[in-house]
Structure formats: structure tokens, C-alpha cells
PDB file of N, CA, C and O in Angstrom:
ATOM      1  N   UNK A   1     -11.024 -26.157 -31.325  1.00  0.00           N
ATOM      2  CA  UNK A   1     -10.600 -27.375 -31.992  1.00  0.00           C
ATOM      3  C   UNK A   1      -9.082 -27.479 -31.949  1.00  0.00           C
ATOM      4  O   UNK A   1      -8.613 -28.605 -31.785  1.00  0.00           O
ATOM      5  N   UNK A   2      -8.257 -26.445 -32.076  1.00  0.00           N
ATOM      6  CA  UNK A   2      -6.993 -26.567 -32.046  1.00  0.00           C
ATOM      7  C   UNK A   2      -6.527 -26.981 -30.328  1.00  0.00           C
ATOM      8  O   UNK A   2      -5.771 -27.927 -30.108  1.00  0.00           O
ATOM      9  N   UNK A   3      -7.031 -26.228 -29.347  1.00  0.00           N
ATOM     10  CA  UNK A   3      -6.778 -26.648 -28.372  1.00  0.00           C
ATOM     11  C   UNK A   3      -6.529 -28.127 -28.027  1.00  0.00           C
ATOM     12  O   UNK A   3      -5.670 -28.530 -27.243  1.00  0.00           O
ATOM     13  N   UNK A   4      -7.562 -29.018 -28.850  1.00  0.00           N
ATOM     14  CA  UNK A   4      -8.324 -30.041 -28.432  1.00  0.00           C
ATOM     15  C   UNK A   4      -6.716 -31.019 -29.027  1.00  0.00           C
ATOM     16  O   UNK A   4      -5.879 -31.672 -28.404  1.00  0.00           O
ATOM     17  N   UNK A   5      -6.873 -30.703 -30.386  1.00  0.00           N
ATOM     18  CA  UNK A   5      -5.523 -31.050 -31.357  1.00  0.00           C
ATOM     19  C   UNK A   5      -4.199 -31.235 -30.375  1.00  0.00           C
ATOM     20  O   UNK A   5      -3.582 -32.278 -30.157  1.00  0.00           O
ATOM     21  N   UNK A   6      -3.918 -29.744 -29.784  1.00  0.00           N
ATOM     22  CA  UNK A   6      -2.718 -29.849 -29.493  1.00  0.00           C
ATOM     23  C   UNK A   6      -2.712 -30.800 -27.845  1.00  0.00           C
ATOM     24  O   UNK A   6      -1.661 -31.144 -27.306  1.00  0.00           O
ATOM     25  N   UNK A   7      -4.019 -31.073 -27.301  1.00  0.00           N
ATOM     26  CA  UNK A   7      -3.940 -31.864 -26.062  1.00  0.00           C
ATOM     27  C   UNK A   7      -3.895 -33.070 -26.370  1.00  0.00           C
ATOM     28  O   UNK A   7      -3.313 -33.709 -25.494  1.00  0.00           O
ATOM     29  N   UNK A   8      -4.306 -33.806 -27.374  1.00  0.00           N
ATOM     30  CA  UNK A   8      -4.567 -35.058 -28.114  1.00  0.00           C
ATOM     31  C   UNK A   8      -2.769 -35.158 -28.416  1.00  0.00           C
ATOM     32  O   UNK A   8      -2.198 -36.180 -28.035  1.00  0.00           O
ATOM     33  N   UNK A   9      -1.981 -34.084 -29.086  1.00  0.00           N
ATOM     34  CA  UNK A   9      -1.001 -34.529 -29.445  1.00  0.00           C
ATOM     35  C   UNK A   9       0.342 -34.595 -28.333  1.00  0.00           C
ATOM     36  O   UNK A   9       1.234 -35.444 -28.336  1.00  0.00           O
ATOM     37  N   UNK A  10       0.232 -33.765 -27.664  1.00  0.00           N
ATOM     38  CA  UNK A  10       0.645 -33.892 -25.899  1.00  0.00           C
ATOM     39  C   UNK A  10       0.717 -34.895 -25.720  1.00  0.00           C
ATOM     40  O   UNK A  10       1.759 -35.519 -25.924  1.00  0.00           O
ATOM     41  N   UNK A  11      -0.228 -35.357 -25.327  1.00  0.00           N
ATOM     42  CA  UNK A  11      -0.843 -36.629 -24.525  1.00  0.00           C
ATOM     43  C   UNK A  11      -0.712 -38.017 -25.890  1.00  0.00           C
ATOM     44  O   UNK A  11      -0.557 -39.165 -25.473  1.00  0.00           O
ATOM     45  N   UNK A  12      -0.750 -37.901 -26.668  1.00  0.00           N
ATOM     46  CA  UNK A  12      -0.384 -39.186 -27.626  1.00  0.00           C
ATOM     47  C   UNK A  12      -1.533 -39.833 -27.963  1.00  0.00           C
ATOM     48  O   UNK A  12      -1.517 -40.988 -28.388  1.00  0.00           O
ATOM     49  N   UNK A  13      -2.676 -39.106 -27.792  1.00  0.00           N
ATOM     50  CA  UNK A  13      -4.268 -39.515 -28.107  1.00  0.00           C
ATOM     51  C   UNK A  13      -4.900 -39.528 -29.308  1.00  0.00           C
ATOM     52  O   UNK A  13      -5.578 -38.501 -29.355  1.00  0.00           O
ATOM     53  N   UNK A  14      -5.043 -40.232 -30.416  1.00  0.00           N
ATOM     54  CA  UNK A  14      -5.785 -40.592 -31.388  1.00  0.00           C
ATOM     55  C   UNK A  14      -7.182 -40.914 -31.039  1.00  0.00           C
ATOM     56  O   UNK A  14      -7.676 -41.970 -30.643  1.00  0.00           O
ATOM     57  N   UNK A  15      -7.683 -39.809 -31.267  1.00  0.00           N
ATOM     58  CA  UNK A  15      -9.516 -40.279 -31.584  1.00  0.00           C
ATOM     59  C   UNK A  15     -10.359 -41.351 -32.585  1.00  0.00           C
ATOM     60  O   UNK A  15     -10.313 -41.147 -33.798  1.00  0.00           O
ATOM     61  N   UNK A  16     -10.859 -42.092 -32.241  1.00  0.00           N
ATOM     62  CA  UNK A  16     -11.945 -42.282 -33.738  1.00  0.00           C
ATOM     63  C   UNK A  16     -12.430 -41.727 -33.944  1.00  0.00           C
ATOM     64  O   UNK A  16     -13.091 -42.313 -34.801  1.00  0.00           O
ATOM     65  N   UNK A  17     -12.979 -40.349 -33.857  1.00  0.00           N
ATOM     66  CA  UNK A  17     -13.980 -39.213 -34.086  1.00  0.00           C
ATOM     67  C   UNK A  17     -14.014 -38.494 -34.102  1.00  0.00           C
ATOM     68  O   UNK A  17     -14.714 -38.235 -33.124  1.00  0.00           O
ATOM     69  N   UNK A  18     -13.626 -37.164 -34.775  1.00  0.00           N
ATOM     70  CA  UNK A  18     -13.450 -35.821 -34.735  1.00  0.00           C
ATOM     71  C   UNK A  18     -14.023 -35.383 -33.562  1.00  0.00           C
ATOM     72  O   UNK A  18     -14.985 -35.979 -33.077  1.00  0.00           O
ATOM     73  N   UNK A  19     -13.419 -34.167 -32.927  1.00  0.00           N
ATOM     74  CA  UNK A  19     -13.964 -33.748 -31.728  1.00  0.00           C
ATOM     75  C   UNK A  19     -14.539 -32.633 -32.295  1.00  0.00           C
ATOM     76  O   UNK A  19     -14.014 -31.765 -32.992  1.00  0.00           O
ATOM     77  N   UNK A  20     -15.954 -32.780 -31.827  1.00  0.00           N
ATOM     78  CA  UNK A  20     -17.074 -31.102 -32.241  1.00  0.00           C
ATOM     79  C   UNK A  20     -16.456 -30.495 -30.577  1.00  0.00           C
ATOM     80  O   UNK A  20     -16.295 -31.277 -29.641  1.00  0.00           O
ATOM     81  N   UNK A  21     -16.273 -29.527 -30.510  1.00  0.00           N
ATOM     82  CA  UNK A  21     -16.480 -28.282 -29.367  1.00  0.00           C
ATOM     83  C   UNK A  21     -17.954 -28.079 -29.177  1.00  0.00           C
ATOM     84  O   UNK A  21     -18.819 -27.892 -30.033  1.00  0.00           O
ATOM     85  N   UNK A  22     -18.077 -28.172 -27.581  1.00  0.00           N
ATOM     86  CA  UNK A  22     -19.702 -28.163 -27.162  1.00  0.00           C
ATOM     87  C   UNK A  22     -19.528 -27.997 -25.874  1.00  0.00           C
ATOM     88  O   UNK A  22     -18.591 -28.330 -25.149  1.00  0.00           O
ATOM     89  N   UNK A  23     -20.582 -27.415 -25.636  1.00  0.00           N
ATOM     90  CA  UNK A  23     -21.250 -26.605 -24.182  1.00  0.00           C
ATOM     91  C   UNK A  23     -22.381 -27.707 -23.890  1.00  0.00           C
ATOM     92  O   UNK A  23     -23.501 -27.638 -24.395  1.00  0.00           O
ATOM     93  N   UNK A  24     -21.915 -28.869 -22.908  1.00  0.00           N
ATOM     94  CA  UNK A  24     -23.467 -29.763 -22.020  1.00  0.00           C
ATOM     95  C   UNK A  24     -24.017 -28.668 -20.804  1.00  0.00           C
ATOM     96  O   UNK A  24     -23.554 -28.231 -19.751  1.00  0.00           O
ATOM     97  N   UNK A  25     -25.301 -28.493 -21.603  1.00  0.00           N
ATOM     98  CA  UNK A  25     -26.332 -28.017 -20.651  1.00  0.00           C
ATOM     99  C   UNK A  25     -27.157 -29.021 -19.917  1.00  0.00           C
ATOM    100  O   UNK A  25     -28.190 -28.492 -19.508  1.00  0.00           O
ATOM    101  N   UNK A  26     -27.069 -30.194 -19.629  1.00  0.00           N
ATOM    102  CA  UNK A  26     -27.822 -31.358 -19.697  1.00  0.00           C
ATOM    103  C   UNK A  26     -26.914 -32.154 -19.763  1.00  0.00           C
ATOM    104  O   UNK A  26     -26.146 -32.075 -20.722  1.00  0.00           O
ATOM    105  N   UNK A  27     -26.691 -33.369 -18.559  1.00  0.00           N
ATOM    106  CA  UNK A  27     -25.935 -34.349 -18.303  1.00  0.00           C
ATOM    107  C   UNK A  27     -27.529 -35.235 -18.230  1.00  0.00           C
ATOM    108  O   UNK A  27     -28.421 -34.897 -17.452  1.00  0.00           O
ATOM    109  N   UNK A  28     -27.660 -36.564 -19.335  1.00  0.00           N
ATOM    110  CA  UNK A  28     -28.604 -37.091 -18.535  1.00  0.00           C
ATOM    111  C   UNK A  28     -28.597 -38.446 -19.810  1.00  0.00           C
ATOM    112  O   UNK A  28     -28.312 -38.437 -21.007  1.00  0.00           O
ATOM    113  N   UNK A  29     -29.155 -39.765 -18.663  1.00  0.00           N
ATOM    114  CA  UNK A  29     -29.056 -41.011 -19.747  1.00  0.00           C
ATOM    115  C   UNK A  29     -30.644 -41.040 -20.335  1.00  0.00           C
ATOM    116  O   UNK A  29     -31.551 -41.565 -19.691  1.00  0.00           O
ATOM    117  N   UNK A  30     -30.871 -40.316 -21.821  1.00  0.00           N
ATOM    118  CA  UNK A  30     -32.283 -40.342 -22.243  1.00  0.00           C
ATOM    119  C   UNK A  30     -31.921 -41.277 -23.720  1.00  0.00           C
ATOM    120  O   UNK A  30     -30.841 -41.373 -24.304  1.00  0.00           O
ATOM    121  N   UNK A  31     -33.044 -41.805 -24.003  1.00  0.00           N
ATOM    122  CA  UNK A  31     -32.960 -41.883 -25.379  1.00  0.00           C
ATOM    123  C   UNK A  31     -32.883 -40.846 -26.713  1.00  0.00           C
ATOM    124  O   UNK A  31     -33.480 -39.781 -26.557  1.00  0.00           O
ATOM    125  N   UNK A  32     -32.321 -41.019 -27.785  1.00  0.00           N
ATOM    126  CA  UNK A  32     -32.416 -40.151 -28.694  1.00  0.00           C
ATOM    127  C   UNK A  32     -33.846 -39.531 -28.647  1.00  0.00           C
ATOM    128  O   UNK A  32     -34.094 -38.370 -28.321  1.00  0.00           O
ATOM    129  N   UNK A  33     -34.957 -40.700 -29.109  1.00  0.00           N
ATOM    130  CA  UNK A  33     -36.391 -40.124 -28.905  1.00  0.00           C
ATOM    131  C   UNK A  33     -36.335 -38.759 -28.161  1.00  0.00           C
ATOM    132  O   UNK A  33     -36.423 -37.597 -28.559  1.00  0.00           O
ATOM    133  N   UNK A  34     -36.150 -39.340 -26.895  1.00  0.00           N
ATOM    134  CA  UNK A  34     -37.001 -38.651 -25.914  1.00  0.00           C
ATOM    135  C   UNK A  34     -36.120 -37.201 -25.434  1.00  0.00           C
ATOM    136  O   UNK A  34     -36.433 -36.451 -24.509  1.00  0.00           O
ATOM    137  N   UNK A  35     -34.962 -37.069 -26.340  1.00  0.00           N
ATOM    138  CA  UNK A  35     -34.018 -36.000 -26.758  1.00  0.00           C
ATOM    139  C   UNK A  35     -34.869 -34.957 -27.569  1.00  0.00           C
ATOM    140  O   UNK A  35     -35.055 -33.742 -27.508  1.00  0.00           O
ATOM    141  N   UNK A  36     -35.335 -36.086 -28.427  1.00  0.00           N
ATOM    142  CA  UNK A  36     -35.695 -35.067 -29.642  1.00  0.00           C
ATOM    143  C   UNK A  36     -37.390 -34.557 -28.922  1.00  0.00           C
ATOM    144  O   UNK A  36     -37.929 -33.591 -29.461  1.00  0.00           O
ATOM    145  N   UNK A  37     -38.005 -35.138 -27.926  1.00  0.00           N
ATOM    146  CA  UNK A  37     -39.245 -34.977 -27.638  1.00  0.00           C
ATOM    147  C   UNK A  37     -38.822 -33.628 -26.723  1.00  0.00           C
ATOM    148  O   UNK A  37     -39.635 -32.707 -26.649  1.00  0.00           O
ATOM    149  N   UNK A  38     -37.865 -33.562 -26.209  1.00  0.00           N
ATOM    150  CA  UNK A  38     -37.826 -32.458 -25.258  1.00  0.00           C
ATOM    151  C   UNK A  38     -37.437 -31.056 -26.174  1.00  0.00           C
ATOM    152  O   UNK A  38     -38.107 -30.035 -26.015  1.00  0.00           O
ATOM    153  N   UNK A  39     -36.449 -31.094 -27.014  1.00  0.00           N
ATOM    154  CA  UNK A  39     -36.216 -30.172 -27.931  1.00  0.00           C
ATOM    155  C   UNK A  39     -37.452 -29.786 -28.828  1.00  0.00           C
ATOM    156  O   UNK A  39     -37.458 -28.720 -29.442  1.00  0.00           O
ATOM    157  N   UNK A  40     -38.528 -30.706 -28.891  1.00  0.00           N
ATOM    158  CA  UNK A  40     -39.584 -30.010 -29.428  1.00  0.00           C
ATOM    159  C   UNK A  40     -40.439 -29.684 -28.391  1.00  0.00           C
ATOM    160  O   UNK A  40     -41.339 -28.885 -28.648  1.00  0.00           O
ATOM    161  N   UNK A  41     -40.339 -30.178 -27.169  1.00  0.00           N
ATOM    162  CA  UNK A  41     -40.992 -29.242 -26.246  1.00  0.00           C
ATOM    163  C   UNK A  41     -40.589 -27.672 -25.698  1.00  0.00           C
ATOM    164  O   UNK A  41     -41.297 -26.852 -25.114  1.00  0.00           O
ATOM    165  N   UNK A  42     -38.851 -27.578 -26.218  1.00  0.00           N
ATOM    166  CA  UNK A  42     -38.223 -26.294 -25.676  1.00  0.00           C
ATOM    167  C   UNK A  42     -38.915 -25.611 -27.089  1.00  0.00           C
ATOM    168  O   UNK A  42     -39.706 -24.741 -26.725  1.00  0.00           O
ATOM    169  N   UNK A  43     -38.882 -25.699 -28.269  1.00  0.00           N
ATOM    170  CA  UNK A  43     -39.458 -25.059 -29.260  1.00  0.00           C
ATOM    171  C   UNK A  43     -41.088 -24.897 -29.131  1.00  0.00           C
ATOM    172  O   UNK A  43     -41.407 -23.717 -29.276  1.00  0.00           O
ATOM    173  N   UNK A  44     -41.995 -25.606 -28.940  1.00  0.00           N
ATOM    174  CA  UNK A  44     -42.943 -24.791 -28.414  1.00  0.00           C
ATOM    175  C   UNK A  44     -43.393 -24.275 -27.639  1.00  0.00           C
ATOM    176  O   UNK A  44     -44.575 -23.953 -27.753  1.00  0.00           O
ATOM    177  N   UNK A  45     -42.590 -23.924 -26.376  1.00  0.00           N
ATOM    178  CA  UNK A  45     -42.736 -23.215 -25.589  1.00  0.00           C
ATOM    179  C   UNK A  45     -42.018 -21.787 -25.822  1.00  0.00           C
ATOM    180  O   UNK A  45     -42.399 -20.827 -25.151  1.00  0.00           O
ATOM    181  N   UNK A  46     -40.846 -21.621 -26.894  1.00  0.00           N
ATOM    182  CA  UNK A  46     -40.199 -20.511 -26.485  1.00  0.00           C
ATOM    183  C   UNK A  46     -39.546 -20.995 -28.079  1.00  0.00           C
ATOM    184  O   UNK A  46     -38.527 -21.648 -27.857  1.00  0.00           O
ATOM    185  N   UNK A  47     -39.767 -20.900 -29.369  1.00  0.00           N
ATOM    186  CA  UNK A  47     -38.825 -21.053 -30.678  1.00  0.00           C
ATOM    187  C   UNK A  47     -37.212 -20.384 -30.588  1.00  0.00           C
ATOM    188  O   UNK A  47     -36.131 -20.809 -30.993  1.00  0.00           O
ATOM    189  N   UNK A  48     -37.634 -19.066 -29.818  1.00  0.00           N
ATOM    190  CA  UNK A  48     -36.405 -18.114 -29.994  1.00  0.00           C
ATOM    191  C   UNK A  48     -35.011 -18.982 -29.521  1.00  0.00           C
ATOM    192  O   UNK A  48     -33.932 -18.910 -30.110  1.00  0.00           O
ATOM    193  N   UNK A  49     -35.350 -19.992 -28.066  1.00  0.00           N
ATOM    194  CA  UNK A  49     -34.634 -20.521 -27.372  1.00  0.00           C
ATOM    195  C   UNK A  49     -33.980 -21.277 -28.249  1.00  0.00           C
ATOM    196  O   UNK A  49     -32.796 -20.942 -28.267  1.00  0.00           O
ATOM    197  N   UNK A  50     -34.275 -22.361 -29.166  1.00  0.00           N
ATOM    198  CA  UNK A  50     -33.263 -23.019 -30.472  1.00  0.00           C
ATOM    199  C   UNK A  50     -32.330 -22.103 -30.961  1.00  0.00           C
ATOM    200  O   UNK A  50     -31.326 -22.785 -31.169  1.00  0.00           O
ATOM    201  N   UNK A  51     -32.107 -21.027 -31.242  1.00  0.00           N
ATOM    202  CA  UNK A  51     -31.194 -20.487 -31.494  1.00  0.00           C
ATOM    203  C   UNK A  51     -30.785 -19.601 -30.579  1.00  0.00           C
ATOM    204  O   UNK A  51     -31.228 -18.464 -30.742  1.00  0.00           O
ATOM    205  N   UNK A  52     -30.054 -19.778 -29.638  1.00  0.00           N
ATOM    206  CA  UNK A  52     -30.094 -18.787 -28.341  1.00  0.00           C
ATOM    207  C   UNK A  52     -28.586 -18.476 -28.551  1.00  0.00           C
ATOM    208  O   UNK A  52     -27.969 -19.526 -28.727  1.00  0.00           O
ATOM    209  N   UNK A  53     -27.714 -17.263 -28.594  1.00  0.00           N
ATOM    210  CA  UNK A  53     -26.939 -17.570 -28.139  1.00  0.00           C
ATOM    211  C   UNK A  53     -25.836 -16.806 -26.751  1.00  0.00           C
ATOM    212  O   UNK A  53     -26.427 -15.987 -26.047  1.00  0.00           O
ATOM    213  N   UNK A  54     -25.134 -16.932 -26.589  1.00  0.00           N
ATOM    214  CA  UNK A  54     -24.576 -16.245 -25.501  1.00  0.00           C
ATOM    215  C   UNK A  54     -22.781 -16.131 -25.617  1.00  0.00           C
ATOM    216  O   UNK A  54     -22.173 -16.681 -26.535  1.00  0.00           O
ATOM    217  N   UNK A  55     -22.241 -15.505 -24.766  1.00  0.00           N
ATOM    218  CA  UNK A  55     -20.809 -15.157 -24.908  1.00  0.00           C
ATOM    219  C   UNK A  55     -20.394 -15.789 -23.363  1.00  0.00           C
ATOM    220  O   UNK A  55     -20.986 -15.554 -22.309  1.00  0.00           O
ATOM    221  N   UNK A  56     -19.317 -16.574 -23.541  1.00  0.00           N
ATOM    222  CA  UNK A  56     -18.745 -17.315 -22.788  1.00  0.00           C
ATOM    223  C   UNK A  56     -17.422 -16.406 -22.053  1.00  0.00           C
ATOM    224  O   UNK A  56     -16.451 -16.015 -22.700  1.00  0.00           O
ATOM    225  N   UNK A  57     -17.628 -16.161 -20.514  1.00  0.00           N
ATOM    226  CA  UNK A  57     -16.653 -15.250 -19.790  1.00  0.00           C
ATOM    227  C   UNK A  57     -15.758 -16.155 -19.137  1.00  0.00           C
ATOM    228  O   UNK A  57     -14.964 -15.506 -18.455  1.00  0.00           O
ATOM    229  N   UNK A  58     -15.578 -17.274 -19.071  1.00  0.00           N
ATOM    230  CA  UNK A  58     -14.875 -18.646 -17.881  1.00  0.00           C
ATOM    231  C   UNK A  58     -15.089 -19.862 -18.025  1.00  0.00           C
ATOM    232  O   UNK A  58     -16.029 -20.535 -17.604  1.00  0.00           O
ATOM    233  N   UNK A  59     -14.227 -20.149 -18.615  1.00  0.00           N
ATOM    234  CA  UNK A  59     -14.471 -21.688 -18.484  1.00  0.00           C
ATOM    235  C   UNK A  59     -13.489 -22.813 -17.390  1.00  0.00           C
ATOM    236  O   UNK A  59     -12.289 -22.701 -17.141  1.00  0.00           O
ATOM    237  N   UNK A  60     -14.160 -23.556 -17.029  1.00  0.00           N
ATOM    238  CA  UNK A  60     -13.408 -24.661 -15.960  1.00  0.00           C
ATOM    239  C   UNK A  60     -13.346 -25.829 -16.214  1.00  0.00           C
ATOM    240  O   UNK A  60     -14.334 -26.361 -16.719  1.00  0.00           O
ATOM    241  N   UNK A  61     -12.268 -26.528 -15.967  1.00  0.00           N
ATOM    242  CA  UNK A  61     -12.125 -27.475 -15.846  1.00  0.00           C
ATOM    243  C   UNK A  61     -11.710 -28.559 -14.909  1.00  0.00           C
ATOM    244  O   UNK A  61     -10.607 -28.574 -14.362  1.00  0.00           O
ATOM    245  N   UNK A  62     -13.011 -29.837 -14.675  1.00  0.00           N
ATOM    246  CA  UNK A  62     -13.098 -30.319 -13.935  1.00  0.00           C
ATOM    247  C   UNK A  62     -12.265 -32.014 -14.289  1.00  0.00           C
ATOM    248  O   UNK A  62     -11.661 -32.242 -15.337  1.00  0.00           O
ATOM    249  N   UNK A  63     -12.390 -32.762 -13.446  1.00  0.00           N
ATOM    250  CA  UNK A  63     -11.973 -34.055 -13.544  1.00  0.00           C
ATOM    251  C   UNK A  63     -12.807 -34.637 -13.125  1.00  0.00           C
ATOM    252  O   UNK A  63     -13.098 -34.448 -11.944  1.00  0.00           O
ATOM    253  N   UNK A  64     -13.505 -35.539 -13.868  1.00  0.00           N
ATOM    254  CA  UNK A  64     -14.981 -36.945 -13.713  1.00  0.00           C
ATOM    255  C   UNK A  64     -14.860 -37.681 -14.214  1.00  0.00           C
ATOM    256  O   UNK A  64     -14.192 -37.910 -15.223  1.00  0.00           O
ATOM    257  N   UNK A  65     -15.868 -38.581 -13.263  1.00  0.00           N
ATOM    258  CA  UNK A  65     -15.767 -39.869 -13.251  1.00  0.00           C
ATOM    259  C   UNK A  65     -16.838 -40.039 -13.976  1.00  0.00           C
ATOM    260  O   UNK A  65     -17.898 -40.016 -13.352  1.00  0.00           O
ATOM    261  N   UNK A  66     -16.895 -40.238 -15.344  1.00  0.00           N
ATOM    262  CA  UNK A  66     -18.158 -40.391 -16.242  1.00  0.00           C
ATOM    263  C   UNK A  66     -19.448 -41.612 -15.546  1.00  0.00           C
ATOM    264  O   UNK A  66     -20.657 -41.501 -15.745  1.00  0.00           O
ATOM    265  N   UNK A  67     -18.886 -42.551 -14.852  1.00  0.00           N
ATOM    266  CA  UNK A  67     -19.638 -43.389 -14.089  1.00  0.00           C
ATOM    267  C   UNK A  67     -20.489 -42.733 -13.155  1.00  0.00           C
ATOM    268  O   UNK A  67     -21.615 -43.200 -12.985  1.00  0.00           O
ATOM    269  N   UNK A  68     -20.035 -41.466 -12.362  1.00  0.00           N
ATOM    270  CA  UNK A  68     -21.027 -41.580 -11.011  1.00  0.00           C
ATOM    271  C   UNK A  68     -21.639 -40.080 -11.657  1.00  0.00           C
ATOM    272  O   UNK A  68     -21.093 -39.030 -11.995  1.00  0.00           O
ATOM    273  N   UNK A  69     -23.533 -40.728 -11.634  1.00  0.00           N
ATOM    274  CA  UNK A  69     -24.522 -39.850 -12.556  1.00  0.00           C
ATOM    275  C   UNK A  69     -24.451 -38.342 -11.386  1.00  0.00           C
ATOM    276  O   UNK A  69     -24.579 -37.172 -11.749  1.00  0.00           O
ATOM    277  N   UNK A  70     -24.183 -38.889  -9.776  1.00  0.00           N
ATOM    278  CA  UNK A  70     -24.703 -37.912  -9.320  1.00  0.00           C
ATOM    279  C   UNK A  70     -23.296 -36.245  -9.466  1.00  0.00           C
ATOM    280  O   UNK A  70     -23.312 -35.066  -9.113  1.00  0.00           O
ATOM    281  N   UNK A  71     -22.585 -36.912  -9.981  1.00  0.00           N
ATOM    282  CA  UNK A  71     -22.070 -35.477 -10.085  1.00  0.00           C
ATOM    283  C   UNK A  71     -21.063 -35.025  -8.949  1.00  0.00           C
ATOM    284  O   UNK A  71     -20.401 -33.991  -9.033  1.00  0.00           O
ATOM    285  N   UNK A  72     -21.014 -35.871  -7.914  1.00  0.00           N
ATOM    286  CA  UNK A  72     -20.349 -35.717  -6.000  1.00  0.00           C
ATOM    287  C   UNK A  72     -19.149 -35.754  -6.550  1.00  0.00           C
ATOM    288  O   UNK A  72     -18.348 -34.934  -6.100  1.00  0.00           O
ATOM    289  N   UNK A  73     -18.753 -36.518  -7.459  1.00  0.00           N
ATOM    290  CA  UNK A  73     -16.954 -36.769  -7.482  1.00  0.00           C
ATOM    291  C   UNK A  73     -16.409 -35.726  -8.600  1.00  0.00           C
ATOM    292  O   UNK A  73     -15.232 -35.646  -8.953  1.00  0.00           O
ATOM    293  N   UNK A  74     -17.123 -35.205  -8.927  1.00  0.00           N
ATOM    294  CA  UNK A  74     -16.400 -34.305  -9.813  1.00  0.00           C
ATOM    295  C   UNK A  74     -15.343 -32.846  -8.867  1.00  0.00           C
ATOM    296  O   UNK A  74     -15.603 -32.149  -7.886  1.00  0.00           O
ATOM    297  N   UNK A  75     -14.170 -32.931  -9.777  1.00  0.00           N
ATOM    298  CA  UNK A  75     -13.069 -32.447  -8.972  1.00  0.00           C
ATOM    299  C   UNK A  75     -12.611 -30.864 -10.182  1.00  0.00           C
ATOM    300  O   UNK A  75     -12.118 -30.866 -11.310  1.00  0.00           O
ATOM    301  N   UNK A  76     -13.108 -29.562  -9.173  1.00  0.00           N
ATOM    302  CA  UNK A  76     -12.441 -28.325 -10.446  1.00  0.00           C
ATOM    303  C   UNK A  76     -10.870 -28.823 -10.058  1.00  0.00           C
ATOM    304  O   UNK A  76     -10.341 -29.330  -9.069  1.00  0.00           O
ATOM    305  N   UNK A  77     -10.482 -28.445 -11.234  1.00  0.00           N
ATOM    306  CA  UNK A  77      -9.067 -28.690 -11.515  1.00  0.00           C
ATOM    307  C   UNK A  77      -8.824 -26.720 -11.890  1.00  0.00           C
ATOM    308  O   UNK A  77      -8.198 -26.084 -11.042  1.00  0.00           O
ATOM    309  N   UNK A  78      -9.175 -26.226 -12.713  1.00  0.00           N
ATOM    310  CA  UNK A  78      -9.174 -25.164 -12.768  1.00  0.00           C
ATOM    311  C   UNK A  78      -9.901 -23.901 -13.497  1.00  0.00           C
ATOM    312  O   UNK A  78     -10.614 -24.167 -14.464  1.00  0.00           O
ATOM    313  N   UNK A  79      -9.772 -22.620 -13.114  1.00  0.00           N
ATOM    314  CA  UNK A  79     -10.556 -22.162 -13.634  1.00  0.00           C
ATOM    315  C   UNK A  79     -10.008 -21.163 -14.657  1.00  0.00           C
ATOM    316  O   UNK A  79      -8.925 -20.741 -14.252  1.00  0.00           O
ATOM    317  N   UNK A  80     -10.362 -20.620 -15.855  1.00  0.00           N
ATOM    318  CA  UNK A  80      -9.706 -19.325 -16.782  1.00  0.00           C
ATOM    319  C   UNK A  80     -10.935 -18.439 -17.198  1.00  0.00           C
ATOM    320  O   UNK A  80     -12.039 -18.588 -17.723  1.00  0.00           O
ATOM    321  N   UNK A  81     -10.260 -17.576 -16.753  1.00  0.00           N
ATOM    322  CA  UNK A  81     -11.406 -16.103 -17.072  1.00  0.00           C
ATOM    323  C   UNK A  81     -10.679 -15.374 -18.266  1.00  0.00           C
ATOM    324  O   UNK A  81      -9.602 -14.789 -18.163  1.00  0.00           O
ATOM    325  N   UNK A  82     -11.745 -15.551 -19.891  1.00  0.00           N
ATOM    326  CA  UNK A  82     -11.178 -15.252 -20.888  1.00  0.00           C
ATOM    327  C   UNK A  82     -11.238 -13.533 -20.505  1.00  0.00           C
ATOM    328  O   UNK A  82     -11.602 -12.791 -19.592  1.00  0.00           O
ATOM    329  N   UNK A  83     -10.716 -13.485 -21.651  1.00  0.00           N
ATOM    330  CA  UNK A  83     -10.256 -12.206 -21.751  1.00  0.00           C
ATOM    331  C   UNK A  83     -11.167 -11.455 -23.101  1.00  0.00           C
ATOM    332  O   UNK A  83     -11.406 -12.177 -24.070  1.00  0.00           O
ATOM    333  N   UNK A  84     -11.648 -10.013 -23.115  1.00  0.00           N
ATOM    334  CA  UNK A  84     -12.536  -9.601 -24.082  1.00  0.00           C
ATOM    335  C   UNK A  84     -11.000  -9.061 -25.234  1.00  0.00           C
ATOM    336  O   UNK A  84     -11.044  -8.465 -26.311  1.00  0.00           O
ATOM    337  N   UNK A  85     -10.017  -9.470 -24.603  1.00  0.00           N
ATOM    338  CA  UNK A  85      -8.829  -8.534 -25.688  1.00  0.00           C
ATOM    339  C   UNK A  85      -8.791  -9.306 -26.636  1.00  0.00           C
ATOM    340  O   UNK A  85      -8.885 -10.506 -26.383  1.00  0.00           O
ATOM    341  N   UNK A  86      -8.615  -8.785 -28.287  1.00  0.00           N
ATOM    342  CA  UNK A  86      -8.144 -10.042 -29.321  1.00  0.00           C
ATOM    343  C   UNK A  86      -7.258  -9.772 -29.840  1.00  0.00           C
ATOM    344  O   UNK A  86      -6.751 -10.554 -30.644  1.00  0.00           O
TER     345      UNK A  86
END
């Protein structure tokens, strides 16, 4: 969240909306419904999977064109391999 803060204030960007931090596993135009129909299909197939979690080694960042669904124009800009030191 601070990251997010200090790029917003860089850049001179006021949100209407608090920014949540989130991991898209799933790029896709569904309805809420049919959101919530699949999340109860990942829960009865596997409950444990709703609470899954994992440790993040790299994250990248790309540049997209939120318009094109297929994903072709997306550009890595770069990549960072965290570090386990704190």
C-alpha cells in the first residue's frame, strides 16, 4: 500500500478508491454471479483452495492495454526478485 501511495504521489494521481493490493489469477469479463458460481465451484471441489496461501519470490511489471482481452500487447517493463532478507 505504501508503494502504491508513494507512486500516486510521484505521479500526481488521486484515486476515488482506496487501492486494495491483489494478485489477478483470472483476467476475464464475467458477471459478479457467475464469479460467485465459480468460487463455489472451486470450494466444492477442493475447500482447502479458499484459503490457499503462498509466498511471493518476483514480481513484474508489465504495461497494458486494458482494452485488448487477448493479452498480445502486454509489454514486461520489469522484473524484481524479492529478497528473503528483512
Amino acid at each position: 500500500m505504501e508503494a502504491s501511495a508513494r507512486a500516486c504521489n510521484h505521479f500526481g494521481f488521486q484515486s476515488s478508491t482506496p487501492y486494495m493490493p491483489h494478485l489477478s489469477l483470472l483476467y476475464t469479463d464475467i458477471s459478479d454471479e457467475e464469479k460467485e458460481r465459480a468460487r463455489q465451484r472451486v470450494e466444492e471441489l477442493d475447500k482447502e483452495m479458499l484459503g490457499l496461501g503462498f509466498q511471493v519470490s518476483t514480481l513484474a511489471l508489465y504495461k497494458t492495454d486494458t482494452e485488448d482481452k487477448s493479452l498480445e500487447s502486454w509489454e514486461q517493463v520489469e522484473v524484481y526478485h524479492l529478497s528473503d532478507d528483512k
